[in-house]
Phi, psi and omega in degrees: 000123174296153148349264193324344159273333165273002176283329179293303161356285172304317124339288193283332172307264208318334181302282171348324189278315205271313192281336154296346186244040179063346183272188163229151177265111204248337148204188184199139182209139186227094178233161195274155181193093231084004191095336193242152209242134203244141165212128187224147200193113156276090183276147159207168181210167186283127175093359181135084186281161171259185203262302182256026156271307164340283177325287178338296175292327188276337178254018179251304195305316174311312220271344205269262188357303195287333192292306192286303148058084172234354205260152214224308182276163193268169166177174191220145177279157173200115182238114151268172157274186175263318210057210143313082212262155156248168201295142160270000000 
């Protein structure tokens, strides 16, 4: 399985979660960085994501993850805000 794919994956996880809680899923990526393998899903809402709109998704989403246990490499999640983004 390529990166894009398990960021795509990962995706169709994480949509549900986000969309049941009001948020948008604004992107997701699975990259190496340092030597450690990153899976990250960028969340946002009108006003704003919090700390614990974060929280939320990463322990529910953990919890889809293990059930799936499709990622092969060790890595660490990360749910975020997009923050200030500009166009690529």
């Amino acid at each position: 399985m390529t990166d894009i794919e398990i960021a795509d994956r990962f995706a169709t996880l994480v949509k549900p979660v986000t969309d049941e809680n009001g948020f948008e899923l604004i992107r997701t990526e699975y990259v190496k960085e340092n030597g450690n393998y990153y899976l990250r899903a960028f969340i946002d809402k009108e006003g704003g994501i919090t700390i614990d709109d974060c929280v939320l998704v990463s322990r529910r989403v953990s919890k889809i993850l293990d059930k799936e246990d499709y990622i092969k490499d060790p890595y660490t999640m990360e749910i975020s805000s997009p923050g200030f983004m500009t166009e690529e």
